[in-house]
NUPA-650939 format. One line per field, with one value per residue (C-alpha): residue in three letters; x, y, z. Coordinates in nm, 2 decimals. Example, Ala and Ser with C-alpha at 12.3 -4.5 7.8 and 13.67 -1.06 7.14 Angstrom:
BEGIN
resn <- c(ALA/SER)
xx <- c(1.23/1.37)
yy <- c(-0.45/-0.11)
zz <- c(0.78/0.71)
//
This chain:
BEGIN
resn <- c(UNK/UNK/UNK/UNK/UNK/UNK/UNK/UNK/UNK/UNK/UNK/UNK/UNK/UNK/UNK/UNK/UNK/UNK/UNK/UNK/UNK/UNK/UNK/UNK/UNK/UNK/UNK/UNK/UNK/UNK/UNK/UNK/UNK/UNK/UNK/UNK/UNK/UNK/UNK/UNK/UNK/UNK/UNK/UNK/UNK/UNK/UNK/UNK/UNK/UNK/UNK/UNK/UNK/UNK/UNK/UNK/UNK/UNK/UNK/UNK/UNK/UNK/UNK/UNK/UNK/UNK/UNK/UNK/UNK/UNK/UNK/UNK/UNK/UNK/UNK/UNK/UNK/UNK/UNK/UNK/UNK/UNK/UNK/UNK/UNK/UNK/UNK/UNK/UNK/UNK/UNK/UNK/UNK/UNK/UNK/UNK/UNK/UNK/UNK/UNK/UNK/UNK/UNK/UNK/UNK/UNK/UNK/UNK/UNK/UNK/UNK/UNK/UNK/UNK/UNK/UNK/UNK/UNK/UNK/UNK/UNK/UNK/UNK/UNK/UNK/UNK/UNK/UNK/UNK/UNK/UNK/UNK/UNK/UNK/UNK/UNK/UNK/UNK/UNK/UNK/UNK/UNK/UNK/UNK/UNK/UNK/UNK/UNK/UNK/UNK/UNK/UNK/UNK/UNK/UNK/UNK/UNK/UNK/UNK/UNK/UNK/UNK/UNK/UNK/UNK/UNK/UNK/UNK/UNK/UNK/UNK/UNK/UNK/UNK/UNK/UNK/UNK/UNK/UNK/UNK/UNK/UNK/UNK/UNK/UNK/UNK/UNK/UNK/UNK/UNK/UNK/UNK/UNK/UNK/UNK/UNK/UNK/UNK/UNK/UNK/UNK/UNK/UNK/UNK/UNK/UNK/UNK/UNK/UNK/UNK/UNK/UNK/UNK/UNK/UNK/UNK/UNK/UNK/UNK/UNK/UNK/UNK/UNK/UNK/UNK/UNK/UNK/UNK/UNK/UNK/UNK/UNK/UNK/UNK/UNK/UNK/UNK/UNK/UNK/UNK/UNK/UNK/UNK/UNK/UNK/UNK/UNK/UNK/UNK/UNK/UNK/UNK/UNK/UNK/UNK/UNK/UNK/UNK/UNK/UNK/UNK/UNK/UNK/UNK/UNK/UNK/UNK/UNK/UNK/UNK/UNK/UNK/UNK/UNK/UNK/UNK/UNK/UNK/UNK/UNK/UNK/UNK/UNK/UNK/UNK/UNK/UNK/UNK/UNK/UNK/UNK/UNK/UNK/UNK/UNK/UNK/UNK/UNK/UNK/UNK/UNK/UNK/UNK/UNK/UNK/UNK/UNK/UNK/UNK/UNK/UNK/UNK/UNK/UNK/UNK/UNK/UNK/UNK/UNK/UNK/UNK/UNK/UNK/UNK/UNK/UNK/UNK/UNK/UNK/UNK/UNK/UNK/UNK/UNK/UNK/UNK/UNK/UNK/UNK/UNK/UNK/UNK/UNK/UNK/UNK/UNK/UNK/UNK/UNK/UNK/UNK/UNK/UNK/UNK/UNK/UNK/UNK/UNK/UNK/UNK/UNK/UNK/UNK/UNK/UNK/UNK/UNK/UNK/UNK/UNK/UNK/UNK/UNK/UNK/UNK/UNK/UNK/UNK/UNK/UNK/UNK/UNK/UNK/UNK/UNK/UNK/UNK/UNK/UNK/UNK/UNK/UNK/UNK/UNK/UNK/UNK/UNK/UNK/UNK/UNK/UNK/UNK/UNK/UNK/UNK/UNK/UNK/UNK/UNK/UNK/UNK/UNK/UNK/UNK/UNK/UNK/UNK/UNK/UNK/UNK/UNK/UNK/UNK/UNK/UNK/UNK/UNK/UNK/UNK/UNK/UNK/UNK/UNK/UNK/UNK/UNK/UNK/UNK/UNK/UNK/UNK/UNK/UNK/UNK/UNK/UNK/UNK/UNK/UNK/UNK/UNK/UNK/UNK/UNK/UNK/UNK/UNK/UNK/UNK/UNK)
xx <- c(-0.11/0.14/0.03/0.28/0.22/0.00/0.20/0.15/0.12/0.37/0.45/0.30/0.55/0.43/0.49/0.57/0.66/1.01/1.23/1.50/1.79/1.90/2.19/2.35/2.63/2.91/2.74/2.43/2.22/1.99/2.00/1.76/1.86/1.65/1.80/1.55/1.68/1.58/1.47/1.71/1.61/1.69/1.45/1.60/1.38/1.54/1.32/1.41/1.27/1.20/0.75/0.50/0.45/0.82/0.75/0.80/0.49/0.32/0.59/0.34/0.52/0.89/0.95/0.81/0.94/1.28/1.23/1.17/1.49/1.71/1.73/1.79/2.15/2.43/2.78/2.89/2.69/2.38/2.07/2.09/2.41/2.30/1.94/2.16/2.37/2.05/1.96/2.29/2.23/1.86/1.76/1.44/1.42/1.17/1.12/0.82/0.69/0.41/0.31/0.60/0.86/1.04/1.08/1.32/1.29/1.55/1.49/1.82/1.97/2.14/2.46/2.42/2.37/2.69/2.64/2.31/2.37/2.64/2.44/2.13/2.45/2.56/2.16/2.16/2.52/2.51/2.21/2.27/1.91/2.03/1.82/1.67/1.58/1.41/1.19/1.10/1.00/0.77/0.68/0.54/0.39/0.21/0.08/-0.05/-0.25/-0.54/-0.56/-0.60/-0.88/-1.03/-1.05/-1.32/-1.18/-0.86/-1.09/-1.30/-1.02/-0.85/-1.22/-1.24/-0.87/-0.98/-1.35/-1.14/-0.86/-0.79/-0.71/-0.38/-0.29/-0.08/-0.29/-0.60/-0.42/-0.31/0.04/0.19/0.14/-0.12/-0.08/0.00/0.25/0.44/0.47/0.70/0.95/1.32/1.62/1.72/1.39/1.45/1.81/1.72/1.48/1.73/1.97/1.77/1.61/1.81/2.08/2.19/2.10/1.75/1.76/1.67/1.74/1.58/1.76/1.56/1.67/1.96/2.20/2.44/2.82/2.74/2.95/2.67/2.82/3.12/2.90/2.70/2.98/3.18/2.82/2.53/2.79/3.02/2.71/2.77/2.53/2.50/2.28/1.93/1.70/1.39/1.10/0.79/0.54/0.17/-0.11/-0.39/-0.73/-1.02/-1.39/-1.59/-1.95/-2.15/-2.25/-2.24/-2.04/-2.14/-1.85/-2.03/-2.00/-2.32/-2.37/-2.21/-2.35/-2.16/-2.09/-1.83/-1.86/-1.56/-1.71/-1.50/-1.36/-1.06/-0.99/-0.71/-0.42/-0.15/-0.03/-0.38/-0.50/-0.81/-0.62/-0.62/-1.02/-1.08/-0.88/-1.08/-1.45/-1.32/-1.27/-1.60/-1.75/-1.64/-1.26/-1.34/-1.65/-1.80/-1.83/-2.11/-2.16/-2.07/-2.31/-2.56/-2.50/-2.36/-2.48/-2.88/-2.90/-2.69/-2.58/-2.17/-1.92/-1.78/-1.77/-1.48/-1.38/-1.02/-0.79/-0.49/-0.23/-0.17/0.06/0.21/0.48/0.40/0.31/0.52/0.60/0.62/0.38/0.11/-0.13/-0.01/-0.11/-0.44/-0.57/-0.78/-1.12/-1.33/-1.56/-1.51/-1.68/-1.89/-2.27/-2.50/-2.59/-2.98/-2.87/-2.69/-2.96/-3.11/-2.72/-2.61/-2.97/-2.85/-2.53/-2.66/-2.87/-2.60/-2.44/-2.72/-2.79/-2.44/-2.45/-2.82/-2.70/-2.33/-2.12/-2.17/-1.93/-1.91/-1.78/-1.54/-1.43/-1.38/-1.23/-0.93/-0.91/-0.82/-0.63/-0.40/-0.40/-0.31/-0.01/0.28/0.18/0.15/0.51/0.64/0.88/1.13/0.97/0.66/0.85/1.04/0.81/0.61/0.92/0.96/0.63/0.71/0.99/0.81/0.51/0.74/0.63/0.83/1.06/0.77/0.49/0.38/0.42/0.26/-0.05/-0.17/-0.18/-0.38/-0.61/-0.65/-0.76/-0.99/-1.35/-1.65/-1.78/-1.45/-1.44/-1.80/-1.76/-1.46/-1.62/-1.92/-1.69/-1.50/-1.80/-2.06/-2.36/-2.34/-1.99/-1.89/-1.83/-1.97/-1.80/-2.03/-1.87/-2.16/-2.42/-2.59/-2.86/-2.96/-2.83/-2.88/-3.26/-3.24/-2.92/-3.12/-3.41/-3.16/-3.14/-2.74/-2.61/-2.68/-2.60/-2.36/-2.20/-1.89/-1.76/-1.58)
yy <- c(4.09/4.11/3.92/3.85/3.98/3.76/3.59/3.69/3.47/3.47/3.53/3.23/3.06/2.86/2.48/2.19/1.82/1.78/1.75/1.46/1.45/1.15/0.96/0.60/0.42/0.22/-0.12/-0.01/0.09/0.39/0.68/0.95/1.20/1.48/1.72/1.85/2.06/2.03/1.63/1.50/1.11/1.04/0.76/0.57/0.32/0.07/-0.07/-0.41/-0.54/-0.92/-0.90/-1.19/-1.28/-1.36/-1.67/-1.98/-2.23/-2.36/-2.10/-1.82/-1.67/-1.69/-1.35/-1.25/-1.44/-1.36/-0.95/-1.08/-1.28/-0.99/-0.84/-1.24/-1.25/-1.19/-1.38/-1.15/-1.12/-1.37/-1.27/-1.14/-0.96/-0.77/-0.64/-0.53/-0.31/-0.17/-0.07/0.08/0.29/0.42/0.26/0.09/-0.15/-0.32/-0.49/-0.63/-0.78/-0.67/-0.74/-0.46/-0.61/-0.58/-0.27/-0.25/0.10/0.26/0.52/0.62/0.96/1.14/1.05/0.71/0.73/0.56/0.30/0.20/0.19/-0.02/-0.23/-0.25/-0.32/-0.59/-0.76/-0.70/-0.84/-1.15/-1.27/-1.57/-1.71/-2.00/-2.29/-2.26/-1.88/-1.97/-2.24/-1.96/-1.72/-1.95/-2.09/-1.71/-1.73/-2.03/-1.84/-1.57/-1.71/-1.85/-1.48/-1.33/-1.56/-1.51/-1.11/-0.97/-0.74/-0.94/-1.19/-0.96/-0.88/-1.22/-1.29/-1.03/-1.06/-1.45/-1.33/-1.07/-1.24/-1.56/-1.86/-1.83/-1.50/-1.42/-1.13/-1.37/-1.55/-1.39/-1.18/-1.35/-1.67/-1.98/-2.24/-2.50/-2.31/-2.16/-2.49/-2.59/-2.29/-2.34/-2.21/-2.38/-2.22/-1.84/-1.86/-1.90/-1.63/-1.45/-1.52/-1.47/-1.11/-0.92/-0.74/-0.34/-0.36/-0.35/-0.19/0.21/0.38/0.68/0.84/1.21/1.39/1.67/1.56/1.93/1.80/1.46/1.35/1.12/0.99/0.85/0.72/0.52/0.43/0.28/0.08/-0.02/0.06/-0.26/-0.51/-0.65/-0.91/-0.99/-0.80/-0.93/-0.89/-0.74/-1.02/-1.02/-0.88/-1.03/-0.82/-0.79/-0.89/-0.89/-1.00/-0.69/-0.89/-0.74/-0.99/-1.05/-1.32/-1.40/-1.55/-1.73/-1.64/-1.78/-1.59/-1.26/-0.96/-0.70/-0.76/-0.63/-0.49/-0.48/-0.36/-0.36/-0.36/-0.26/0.09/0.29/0.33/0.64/0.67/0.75/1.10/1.04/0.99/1.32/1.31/0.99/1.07/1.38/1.19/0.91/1.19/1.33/0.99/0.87/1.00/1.13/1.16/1.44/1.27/1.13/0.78/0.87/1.18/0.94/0.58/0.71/1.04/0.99/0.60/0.54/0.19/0.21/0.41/0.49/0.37/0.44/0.49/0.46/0.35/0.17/0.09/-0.31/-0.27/-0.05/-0.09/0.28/0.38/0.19/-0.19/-0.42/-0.61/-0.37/-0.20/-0.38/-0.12/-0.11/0.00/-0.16/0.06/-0.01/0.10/-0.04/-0.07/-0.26/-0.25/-0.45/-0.78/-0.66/-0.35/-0.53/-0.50/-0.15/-0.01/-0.17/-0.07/0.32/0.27/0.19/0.50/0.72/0.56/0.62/0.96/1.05/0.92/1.16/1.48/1.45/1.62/1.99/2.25/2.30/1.91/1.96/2.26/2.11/1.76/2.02/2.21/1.89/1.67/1.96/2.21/1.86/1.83/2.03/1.85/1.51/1.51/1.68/1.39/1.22/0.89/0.99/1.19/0.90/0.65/0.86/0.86/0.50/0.43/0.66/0.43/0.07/0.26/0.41/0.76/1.04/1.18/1.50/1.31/1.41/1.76/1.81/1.55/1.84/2.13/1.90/1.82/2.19/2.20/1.97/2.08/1.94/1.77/1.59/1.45/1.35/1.18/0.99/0.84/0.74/0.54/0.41/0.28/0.16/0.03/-0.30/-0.38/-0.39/-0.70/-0.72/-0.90/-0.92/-1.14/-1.20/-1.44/-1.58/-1.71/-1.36/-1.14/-1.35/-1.31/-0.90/-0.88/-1.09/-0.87/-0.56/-0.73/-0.57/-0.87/-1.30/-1.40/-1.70/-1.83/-1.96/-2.06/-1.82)
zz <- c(3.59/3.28/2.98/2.70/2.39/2.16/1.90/1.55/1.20/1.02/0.65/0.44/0.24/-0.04/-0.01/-0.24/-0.24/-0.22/-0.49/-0.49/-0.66/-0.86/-0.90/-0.93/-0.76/-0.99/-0.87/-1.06/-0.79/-0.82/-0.53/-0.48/-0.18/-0.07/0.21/0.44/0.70/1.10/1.00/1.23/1.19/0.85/0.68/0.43/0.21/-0.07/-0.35/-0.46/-0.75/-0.61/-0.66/-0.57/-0.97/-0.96/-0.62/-0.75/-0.81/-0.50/-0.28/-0.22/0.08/0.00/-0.07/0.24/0.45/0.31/0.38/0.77/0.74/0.59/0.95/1.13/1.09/0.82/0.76/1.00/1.34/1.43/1.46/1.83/1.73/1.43/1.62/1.95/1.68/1.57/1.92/1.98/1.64/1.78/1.45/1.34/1.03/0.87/0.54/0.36/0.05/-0.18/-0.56/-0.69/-0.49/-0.14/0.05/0.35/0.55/0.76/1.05/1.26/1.40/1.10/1.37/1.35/0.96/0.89/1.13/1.01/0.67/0.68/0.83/0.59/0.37/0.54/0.52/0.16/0.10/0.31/0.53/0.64/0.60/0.91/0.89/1.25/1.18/0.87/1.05/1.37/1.06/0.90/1.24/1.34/1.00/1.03/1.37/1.17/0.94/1.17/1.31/0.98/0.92/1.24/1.13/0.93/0.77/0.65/0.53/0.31/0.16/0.09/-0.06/-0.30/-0.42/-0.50/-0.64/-0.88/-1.04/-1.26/-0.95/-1.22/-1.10/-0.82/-0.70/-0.63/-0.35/-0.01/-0.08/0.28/0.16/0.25/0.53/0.26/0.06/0.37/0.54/0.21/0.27/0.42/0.38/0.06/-0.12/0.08/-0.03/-0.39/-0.43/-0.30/-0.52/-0.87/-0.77/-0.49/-0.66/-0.69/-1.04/-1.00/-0.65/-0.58/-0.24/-0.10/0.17/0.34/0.60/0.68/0.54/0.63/0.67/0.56/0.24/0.08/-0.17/0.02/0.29/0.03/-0.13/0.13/0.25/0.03/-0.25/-0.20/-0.27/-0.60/-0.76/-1.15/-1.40/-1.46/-1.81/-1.76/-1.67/-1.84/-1.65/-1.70/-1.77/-1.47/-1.56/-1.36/-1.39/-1.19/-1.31/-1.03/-0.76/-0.37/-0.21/0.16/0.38/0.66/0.99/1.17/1.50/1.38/1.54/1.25/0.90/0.73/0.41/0.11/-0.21/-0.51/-0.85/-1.07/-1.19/-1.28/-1.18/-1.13/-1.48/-1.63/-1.69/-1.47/-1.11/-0.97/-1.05/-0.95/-0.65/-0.56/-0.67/-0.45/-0.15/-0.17/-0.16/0.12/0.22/0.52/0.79/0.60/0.30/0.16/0.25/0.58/0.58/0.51/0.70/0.99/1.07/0.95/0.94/1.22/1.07/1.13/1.26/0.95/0.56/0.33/-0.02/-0.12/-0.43/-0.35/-0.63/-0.65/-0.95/-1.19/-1.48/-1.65/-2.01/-2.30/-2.12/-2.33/-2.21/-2.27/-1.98/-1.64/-1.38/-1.20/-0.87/-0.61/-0.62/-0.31/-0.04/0.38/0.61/0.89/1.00/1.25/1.13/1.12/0.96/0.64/0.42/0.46/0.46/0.13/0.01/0.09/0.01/-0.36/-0.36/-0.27/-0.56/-0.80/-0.69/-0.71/-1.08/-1.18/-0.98/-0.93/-0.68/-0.56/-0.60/-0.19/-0.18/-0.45/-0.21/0.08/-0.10/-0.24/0.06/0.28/-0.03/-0.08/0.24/0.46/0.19/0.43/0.76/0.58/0.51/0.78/0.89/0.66/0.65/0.49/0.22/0.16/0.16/-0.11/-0.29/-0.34/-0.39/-0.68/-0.77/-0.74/-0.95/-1.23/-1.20/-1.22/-0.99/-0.95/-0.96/-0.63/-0.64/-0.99/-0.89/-0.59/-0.88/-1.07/-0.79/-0.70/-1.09/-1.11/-1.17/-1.02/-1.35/-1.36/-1.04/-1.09/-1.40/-1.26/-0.95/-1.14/-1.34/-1.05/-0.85/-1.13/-0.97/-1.19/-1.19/-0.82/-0.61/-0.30/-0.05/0.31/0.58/0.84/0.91/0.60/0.77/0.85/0.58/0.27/0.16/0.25/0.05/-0.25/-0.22/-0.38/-0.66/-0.67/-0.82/-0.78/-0.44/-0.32/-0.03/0.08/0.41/0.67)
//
């Protein structure tokens, strides 16, 4: 039998996040292309600066059901029209809505790049927001809502948002909008958002792929580069406050055989010097099955399948607004346990906490947390899209251009001290707010007897 020869490693290259290069169109848009040869499907994703704060009174909902409506139709084809060119293209697009603004995202062949883009150019230049698709949109909407209820996880999280922030701030209420104040949207109210925040001024696009033999410029030009729209002045942006008084809310779910567990507060966010700490602390904790809380409520309690700790930026205008700090980051820990099980896990899951705070982390979790932060780094962004949506998350976050590259050198730097100090201060035993949704009438008096905070509930 003849074997072939076993293949042999190669020579190791070092690796780093992508540099873009920045530019600007004469219609004031900003452009930031980054060639990356092979990546054949070229993900393009535009930043529009059109965020949730900026909805009008009592239209929670608008903006998003505008990004939906961006792909329904334009002055030019109807609805059916414009997604059977899509299909023709091989493309994919999407657009959403957060607290930033509105992202729309672009996948196509790099042959069909021209194609495509003209026409994300033609949704951004003229939707035609038509009365009948506006009322499907907030129709399928209105269908959404009772689901998102109906899940446990979604409705921790609506909770905490509303048990964190002022009723008067945006962020407290759901970011798709309420039954109440979706019902009120039509086309006269999408149209109008439209018209006060989409515009190329504000706008950034992000376009990664291999772009060999493509003339970028005149390709953007001759699309996304005819949309005109007037200048804007900067809008104030409020400051986020939040009141992290430790405490437990219970949503009621009698008959619940799980609860799920959303335990929270507000931290920093991606412009502070503690990030790449708090982001490694935050690992060790609970990033991944091996960490911590999972080492101990799932492999020796056996309570969940899994608990996690994460920070997730909800807003960020960078150092030097006007308007003074505005940035902060959602700190948290997820997860779900049996209903009998709800006391005796959050009673661990406060231990690990307070332990964490007397010893700290170990050297060997500090290890491994760099080890699979940074050596996961070159398969991570192996395709365009995710290197493009990091990019623009760059943008909507006002961080520079190398942010990412420079944040995995200081991750790789980061002692175990620091990153013990930082998740301490990320997940304070007394300042967290504990959001359970399960059966009260089972859960209540064990959760009580923790003493982690004064227990209420509300209704599920």
């Amino acid at each position: 039998m003849e074997y072939h020869p076993q293949p042999t490693a190669g020579e190791a290259r070092p690796w780093a996040f992508p540099a873009p290069e920045r530019g600007a169109l004469p219609n004031g848009l900003t452009v930031l292309r980054c060639h990356r040869p092979g990546q054949q499907v070229v993900a393009v994703e535009i930043f529009l600066d059109a965020p949730l704060d900026a909805e009008p009174e009592g239209l929670d909902g608008v903006a998003t059901i505008m990004a939906r409506a961006l792909s329904e139709g334009t002055d030019k084809r109807s609805a059916e029209e414009f997604a059977a060119e899509l299909e023709r293209c091989g493309a994919t697009l999407d657009a959403h809505a957060d607290h930033p603004g509105l992202r729309v995202s672009l996948e196509v062949p790099v042959s069909r790049l021209a194609k495509a883009l003209g026409l994300v150019a033609e949704a951004l230049r003229a939707p035609a927001f038509a009365e009948s698709e506006i009322e499907r949109l907030v129709g399928n909407r209105l269908d959404e809502i009772p689901h998102e209820q109906a899940n446990p996880a979604r409705r921790a999280a609506k909770q905490l948002s509303k048990e964190l922030f002022p009723a008067t701030a945006r962020m407290s209420r759901p970011r798709q909008g309420t039954e109440e104040t979706v019902r009120r949207i039509d086309a006269a109210a999408v149209r109008a958002f439209y018209d006060a925040h989409v515009r190329p001024s504000t706008a950034t696009a992000v376009v990664v792929g291999d772009l060999t033999g493509i003339d970028l410029d005149e390709l953007l030009a001759e699309t996304v580069g005819d949309w005109s729209g007037n200048s804007v002045r900067a809008r104030p942006v409020p400051p986020i406050t939040a009141d992290d008084t430790g405490r437990v809310v219970i949503v009621d779910r009698p008959g619940a055989v799980q609860t799920q567990l959303l335990i929270g507060r507000i931290g920093a966010d991606r412009h502070d010097s503690v990030w790449p700490a708090q982001v490694l602390g935050t690992y060790c904790l609970g990033g991944t099955l091996t960490s911590r809380l999972d080492r101990v409520l799932r492999e020796e309690k056996g309570y969940t399948y899994g608990v996690r700790a994460f920070g997730q930026v909800l807003r960020s205008t960078g150092p030097g607004s006007s308007s003074g700090p505005t940035g902060a980051a959602m700190l948290a820990i997820s997860g779900s346990v049996d209903t009998e099980s709800t006391g005796p896990a959050l009673d661990d899951l406060w231990k690990v906490l307070r332990t964490l705070a007397a010893e700290g982390l170990t050297d060997a979790e500090r290890e491994t947390a760099v080890q699979n932060l940074v050596g996961v780094a070159p398969l991570k962004y192996e395709t365009a899209a995710s290197v493009a949506g990091t990019l623009a998350d760059q943008v909507e976050q006002h961080l520079p251009d190398d942010y990412q590259a420079t944040l995995y050198a200081r991750l790789a730097d980061t002692g175990t001290v620091e990153a013990t100090a930082a998740v301490v201060n990320a997940f304070p035993v007394d300042r967290l707010v504990t959001v359970l949704v399960g059966d009260a009438a089972q859960i209540a008096d064990p959760v009580r007897a923790l003493g982690i905070g004064e227990v209420s509930v509300v209704s599920g």
